[in-house]
Z-matrix of the N, CA and C atoms (Angstrom, degrees):
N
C 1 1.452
C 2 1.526 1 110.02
N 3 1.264 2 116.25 1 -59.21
C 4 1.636 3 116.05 2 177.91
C 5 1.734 4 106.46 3 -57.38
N 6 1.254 5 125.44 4 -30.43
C 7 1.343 6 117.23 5 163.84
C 8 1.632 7 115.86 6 -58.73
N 9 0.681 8 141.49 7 -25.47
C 10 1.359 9 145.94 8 -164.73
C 11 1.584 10 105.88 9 -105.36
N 12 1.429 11 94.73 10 -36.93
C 13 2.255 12 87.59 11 174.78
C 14 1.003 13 115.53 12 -73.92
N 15 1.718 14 113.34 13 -27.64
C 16 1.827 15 130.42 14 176.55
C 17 1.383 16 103.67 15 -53.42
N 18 1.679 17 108.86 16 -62.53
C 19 1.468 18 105.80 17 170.97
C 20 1.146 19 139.55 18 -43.57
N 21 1.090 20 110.80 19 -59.06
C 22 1.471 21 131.84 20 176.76
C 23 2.041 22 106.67 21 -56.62
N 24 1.256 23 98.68 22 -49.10
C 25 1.768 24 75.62 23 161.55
C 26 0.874 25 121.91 24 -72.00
N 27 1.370 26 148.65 25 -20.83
C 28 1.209 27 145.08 26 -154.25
C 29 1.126 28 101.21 27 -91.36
N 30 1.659 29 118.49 28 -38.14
C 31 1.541 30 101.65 29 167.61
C 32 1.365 31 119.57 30 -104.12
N 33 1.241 32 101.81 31 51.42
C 34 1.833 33 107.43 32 143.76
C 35 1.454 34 105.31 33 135.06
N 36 1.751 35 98.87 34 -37.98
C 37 1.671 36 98.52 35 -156.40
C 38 1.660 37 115.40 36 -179.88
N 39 0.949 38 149.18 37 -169.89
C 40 1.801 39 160.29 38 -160.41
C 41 1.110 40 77.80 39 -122.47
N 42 1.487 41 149.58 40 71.95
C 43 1.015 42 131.11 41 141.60
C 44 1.754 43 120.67 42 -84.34
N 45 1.053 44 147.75 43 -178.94
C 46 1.309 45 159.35 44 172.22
C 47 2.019 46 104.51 45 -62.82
N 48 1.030 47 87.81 46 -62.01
C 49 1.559 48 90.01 47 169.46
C 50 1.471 49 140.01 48 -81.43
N 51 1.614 50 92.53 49 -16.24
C 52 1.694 51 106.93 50 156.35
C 53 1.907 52 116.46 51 -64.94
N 54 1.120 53 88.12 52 -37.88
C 55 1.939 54 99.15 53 -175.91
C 56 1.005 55 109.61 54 -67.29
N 57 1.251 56 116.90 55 -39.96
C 58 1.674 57 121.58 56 -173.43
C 59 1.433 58 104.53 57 -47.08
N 60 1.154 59 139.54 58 -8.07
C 61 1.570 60 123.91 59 155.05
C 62 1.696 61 125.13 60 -77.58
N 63 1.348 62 83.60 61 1.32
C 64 1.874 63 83.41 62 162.75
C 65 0.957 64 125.49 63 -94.60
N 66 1.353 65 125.30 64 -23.03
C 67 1.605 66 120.96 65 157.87
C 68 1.343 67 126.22 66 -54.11
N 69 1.280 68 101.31 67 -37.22
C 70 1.664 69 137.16 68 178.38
C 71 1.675 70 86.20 69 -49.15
N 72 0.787 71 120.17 70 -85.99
C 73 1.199 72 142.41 71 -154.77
C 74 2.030 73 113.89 72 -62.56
N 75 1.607 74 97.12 73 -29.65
C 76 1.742 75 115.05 74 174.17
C 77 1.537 76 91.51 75 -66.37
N 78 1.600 77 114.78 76 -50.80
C 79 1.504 78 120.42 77 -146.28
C 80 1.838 79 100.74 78 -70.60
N 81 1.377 80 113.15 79 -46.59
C 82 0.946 81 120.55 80 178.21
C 83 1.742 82 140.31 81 -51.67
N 84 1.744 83 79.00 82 -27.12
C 85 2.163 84 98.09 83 -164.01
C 86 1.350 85 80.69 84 -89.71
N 87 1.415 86 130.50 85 -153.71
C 88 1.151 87 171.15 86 -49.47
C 89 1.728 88 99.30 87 156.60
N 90 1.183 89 109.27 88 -62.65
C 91 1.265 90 120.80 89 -141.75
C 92 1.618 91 109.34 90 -62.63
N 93 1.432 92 111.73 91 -33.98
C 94 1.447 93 116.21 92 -174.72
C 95 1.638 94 99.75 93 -84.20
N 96 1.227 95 134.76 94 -46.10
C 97 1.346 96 121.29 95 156.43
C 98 1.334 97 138.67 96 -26.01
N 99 1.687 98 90.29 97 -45.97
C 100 1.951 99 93.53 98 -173.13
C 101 1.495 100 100.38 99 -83.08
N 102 1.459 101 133.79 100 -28.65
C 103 1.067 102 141.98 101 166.13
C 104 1.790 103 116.06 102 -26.91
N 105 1.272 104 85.39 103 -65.23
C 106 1.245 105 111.70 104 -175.36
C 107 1.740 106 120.35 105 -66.17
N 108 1.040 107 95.84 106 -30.19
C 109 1.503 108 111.07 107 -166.16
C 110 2.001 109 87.38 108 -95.19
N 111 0.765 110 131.27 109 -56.48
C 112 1.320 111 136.50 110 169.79
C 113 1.739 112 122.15 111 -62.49
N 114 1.298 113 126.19 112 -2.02
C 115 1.430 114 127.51 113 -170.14
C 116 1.359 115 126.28 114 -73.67
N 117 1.500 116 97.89 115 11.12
C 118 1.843 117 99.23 116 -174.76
C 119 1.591 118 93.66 117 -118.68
N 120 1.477 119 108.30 118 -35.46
C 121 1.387 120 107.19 119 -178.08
C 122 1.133 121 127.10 120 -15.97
N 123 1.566 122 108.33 121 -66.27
C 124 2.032 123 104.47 122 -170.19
C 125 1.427 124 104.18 123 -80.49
N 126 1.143 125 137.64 124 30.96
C 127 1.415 126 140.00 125 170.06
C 128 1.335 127 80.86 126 -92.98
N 129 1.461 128 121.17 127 -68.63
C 130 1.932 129 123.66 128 -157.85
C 131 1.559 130 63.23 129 -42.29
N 132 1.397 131 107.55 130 -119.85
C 133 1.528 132 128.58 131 -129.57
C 134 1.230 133 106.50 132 -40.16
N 135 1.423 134 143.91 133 -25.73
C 136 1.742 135 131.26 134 149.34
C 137 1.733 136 117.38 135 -26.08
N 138 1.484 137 110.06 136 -54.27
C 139 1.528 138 132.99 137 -176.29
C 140 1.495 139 119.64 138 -85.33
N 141 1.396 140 107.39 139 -19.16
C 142 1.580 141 112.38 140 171.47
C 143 1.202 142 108.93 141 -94.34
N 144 1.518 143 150.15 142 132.36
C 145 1.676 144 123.65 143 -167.14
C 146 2.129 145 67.36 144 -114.93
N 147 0.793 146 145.16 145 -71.80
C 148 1.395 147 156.82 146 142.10
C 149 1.522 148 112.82 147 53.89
N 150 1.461 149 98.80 148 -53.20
C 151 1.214 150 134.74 149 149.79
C 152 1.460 151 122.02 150 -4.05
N 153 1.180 152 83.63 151 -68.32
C 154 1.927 153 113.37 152 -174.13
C 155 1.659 154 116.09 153 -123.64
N 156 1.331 155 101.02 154 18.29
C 157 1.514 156 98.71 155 -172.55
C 158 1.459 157 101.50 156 -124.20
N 159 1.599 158 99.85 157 -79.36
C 160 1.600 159 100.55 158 -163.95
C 161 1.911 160 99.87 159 -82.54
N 162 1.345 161 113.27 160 -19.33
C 163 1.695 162 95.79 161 172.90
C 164 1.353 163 141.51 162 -86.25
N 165 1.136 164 104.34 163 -6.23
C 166 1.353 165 124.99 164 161.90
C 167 1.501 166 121.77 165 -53.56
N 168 1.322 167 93.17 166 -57.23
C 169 1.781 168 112.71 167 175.44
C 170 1.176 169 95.39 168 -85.68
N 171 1.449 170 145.39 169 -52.27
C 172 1.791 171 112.70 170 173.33
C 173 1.494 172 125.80 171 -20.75
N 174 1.503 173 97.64 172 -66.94
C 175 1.542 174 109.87 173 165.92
C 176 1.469 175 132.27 174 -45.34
N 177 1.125 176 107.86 175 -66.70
C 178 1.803 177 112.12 176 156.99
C 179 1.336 178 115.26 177 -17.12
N 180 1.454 179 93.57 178 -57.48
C 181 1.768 180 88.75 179 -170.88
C 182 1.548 181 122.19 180 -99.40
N 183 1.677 182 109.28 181 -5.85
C 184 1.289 183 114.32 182 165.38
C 185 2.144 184 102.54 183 -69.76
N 186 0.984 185 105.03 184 -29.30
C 187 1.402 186 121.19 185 -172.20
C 188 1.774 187 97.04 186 -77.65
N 189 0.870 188 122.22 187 -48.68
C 190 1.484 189 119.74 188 -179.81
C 191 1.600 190 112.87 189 -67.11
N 192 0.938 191 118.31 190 -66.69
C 193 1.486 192 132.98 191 -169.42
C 194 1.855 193 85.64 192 -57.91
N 195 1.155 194 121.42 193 -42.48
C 196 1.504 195 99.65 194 172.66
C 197 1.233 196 134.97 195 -72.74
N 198 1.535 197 119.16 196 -11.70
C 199 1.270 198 97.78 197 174.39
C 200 1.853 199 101.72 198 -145.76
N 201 1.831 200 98.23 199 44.40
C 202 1.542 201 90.83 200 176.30
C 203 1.421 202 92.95 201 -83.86
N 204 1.968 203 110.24 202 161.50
C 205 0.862 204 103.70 203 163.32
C 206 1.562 205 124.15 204 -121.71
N 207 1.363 206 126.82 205 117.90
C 208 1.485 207 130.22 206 -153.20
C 209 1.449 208 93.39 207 -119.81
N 210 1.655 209 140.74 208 -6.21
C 211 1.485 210 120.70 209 -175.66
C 212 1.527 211 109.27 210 109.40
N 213 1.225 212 93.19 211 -22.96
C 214 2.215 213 103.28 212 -173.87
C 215 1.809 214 90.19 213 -99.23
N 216 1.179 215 76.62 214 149.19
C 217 1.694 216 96.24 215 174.93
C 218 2.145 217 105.26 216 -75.38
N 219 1.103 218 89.67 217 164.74
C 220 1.582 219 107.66 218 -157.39
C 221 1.666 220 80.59 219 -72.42
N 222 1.320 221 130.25 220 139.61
C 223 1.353 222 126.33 221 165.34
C 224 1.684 223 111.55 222 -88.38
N 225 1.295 224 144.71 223 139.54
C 226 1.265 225 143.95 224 155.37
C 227 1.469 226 136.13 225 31.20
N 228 0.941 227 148.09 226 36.35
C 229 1.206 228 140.59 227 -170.53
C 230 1.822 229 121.77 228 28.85
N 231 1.346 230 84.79 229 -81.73
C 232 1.775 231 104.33 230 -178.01
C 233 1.709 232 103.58 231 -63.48
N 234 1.281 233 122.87 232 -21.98
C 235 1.234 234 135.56 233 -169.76
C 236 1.735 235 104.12 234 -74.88
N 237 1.736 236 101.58 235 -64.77
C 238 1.951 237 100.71 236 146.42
C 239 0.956 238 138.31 237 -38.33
N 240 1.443 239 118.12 238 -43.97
C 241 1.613 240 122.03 239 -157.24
C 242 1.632 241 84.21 240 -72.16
N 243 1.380 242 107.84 241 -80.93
C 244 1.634 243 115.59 242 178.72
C 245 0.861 244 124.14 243 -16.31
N 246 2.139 245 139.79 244 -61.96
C 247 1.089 246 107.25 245 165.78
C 248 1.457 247 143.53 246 -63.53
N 249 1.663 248 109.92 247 12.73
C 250 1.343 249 99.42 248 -170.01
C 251 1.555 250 94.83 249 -119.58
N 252 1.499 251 118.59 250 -13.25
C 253 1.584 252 128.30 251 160.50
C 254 1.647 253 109.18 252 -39.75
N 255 1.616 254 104.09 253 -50.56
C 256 1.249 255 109.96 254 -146.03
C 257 2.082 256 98.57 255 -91.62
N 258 1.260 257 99.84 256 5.62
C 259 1.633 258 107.15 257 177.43
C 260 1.538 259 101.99 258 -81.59
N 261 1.332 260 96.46 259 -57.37
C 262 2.253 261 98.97 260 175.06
C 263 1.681 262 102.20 261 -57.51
N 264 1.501 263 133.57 262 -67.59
C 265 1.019 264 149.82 263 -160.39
C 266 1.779 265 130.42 264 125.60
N 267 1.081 266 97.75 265 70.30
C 268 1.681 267 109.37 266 178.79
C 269 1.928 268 108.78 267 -5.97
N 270 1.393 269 140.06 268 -8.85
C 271 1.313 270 120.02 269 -147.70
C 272 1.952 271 72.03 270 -135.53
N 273 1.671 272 118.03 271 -31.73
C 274 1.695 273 110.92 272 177.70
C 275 1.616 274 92.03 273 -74.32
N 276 0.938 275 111.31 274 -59.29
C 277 1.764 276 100.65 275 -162.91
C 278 1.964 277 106.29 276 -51.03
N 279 1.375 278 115.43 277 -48.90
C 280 1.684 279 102.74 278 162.56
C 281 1.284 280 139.47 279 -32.78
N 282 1.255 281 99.70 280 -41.23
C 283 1.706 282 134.07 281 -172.54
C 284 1.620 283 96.76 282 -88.71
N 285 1.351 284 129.90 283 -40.09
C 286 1.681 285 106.36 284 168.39
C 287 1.425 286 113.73 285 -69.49
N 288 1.631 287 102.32 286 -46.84
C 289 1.264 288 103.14 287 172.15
C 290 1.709 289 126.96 288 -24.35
N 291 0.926 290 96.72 289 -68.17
C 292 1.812 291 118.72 290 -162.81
C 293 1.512 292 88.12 291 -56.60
N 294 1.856 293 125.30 292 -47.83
C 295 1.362 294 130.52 293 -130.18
C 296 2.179 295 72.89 294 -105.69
N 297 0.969 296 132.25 295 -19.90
C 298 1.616 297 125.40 296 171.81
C 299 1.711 298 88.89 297 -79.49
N 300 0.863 299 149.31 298 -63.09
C 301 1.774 300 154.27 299 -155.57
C 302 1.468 301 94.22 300 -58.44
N 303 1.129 302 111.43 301 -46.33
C 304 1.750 303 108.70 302 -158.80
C 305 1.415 304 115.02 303 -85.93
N 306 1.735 305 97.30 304 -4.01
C 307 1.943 306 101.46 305 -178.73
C 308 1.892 307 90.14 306 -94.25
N 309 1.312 308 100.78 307 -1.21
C 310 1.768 309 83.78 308 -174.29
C 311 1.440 310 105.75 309 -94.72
């Protein structure tokens, strides 16, 4: 963007046809791609509240139960994850899954 206002004063002014190197310049970077490639995204997470609710604390507590230390040996991995999978619901978390994949 500051490339394109540099330009655009330099040749003369904010005109309409001076700017036109900012598109130039959108089309070229990154930016209109990831746009694009990303444009459904904040719909998911608008429609998932899940998002920010129950996965946060999945983690927390997949993260806790792994490395509290009480004297007992660490139980299983998948043995953790699971009971705290099965608090959200193993078949909703698939179903965001798939429904986060399909906004990309």
């Amino acid at each position: 963007a500051a490339q394109a206002v540099i330009k655009a004063y330099q040749g003369g002014g904010y005109s309409e046809g001076n700017l036109q190197a900012y598109r130039s310049y959108l089309e070229e970077s990154f930016v209109l791609r990831d746009m694009k490639l990303y444009r459904n995204f904040p719909k998911f997470l608008e429609t998932t509240p899940r998002v920010f609710s129950d996965y946060p604390k999945l983690l927390e507590g997949i993260m806790a139960d792994m490395f509290v230390m009480d004297g007992e040996p660490t139980p299983a991995l998948m043995k953790i994850m699971m009971k705290h999978l099965n608090k959200v619901g193993v078949l909703k978390i698939a179903r965001d899954a798939w429904k986060g994949v399909r906004a990309l």
